[in-house]
C-alpha positions in Angstrom: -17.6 -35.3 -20.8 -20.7 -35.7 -18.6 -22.2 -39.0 -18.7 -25.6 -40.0 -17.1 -25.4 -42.0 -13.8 -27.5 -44.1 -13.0 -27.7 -43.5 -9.3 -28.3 -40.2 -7.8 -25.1 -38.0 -8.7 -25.6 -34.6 -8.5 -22.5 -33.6 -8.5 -21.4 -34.8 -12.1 -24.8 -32.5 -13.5 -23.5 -29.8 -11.3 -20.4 -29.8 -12.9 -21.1 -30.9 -16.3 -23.5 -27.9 -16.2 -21.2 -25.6 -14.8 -18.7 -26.7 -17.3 -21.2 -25.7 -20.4 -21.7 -22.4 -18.8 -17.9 -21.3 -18.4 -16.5 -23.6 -21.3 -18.7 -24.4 -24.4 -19.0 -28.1 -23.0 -21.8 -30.5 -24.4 -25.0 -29.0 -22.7 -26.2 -31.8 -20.4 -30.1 -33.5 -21.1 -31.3 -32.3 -17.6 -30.6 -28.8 -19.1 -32.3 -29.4 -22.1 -35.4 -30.5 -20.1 -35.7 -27.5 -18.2 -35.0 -25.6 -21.1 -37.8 -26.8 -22.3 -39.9 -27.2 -19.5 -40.0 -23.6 -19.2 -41.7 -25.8 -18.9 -43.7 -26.4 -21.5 -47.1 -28.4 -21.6 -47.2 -30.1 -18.3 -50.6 -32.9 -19.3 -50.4 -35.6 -21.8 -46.9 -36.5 -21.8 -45.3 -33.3 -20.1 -43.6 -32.8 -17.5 -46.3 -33.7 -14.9 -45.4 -37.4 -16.4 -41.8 -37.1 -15.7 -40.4 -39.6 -13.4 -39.4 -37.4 -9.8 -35.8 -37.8 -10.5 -35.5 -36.4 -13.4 -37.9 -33.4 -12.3 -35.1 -32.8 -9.6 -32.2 -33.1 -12.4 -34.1 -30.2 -14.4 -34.2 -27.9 -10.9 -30.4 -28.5 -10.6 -29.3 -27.8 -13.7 -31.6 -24.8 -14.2 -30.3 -23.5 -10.4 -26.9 -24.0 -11.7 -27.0 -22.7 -14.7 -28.7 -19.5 -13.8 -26.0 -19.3 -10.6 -23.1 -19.9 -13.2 -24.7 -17.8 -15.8 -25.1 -14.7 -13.6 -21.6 -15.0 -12.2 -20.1 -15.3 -15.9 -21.7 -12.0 -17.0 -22.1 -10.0 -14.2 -20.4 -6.6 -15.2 -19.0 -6.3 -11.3 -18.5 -9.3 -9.9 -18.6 -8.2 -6.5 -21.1 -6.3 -6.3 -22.9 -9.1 -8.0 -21.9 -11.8 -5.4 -23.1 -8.6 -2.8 -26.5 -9.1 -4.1 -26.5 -12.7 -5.1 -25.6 -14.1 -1.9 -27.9 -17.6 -2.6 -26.2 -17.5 -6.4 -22.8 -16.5 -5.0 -23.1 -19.4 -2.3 -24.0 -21.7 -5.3 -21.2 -20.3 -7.2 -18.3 -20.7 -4.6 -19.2 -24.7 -3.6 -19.4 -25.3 -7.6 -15.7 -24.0 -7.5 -14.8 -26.1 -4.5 -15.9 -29.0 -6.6 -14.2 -28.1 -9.6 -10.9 -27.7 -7.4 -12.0 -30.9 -5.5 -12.0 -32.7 -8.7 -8.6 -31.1 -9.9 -6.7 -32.1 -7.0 -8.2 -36.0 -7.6 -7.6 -36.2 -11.2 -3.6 -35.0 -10.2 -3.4 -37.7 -7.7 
């Protein structure tokens, strides 16, 4: 389960994210505030108020989720990576993680 850090750990929203796309998993807040950010009223308590860190969050979990997202559905997967190569590069380190994290929870 994803838990906020307090310092900056991408990685953990990465995968937390990643983990909501392909498995059901708790969506993480940074989602949530990109979701609505979309964006949403930006004056008077928007997002233009929102502390820089959490700004970035949003941008991660958005990228990730729309990597993740398009990579889950596409209908040929190569041809998808073919013309996703940002999305497809996004894709393949989020796996490496996942594996990364696999191999340490074994250990």
């Amino acid at each position: 389960m994803y838990k906020r850090q307090g310092d900056d750990c991408p990685k953990t929203l990465v995968l937390a994210v990643a983990a909501h796309v392909e498995d059901g998993a708790p969506r993480p807040p940074e989602l949530d505030w990109w979701l609505l950010r979309d964006w949403g009223m930006p004056h008077e308590g928007g997002w233009l108020e929102w502390p820089a860190r959490e700004f970035a969050g949003a941008r991660v979990a958005r990228n990730v989720h729309i990597a993740m997202s398009g990579f889950r559905d596409a209908r040929n997967v190569v041809e998808w990576c073919n013309s996703n190569p940002r999305a497809w590069e996004l894709v393949s380190r989020i796996m490496a993680m996942k594996q990364e994290n696999a191999t340490h929870a074994r250990q």
